[in-house]
N, C-alpha and C positions, 0 to 999 in steps of 0.2 A: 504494500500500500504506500503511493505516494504522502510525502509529508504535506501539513497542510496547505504551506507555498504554492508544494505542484498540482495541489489539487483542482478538478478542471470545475470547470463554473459551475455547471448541472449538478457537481458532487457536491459545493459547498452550496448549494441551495437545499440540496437535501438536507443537509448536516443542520444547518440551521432552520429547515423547517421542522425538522425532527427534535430540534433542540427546545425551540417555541410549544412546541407541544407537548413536553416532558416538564417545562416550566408551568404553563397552564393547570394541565393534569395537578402538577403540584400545589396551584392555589388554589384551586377550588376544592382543596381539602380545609384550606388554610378560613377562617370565621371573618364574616367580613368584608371590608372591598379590599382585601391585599391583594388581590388580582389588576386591579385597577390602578392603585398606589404602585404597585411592583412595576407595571408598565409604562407611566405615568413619569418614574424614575429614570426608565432607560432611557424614553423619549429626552429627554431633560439632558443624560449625560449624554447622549449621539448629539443633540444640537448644539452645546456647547461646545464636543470635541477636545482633541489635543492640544496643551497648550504649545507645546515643543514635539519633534516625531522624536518616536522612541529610538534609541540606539539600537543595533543588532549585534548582540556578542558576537566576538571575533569568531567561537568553536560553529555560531549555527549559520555563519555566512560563507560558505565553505560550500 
């Protein structure tokens, strides 16, 4: 299995639709609107963004 770098577009759309849905699953266990607040959150940190790009250790740029 390629690392997630190489991975090809259609595979990180699964990966993250698979992921959304294991999140989900998990709030709606959770009392409340943590499902909402949960998402609510991420929206917040994607639209802020990075403030600096992150470095790439030397071992995983290889």
């Amino acid at each position: 299995m390629p690392s997630l770098l190489e991975a090809a577009e259609d595979e990180l759309t699964a990966m993250a639709q698979a992921a959304r849905e294991a999140i989900d699953l998990r709030l709606q266990m959770s009392p409340g609107e943590d499902g909402v607040s949960f998402w609510a959150a991420v929206a917040k940190l994607y639209a802020r963004g990075l403030a600096e790009p992150v470095a790439v250790p030397e071992e995983c740029s290889a």
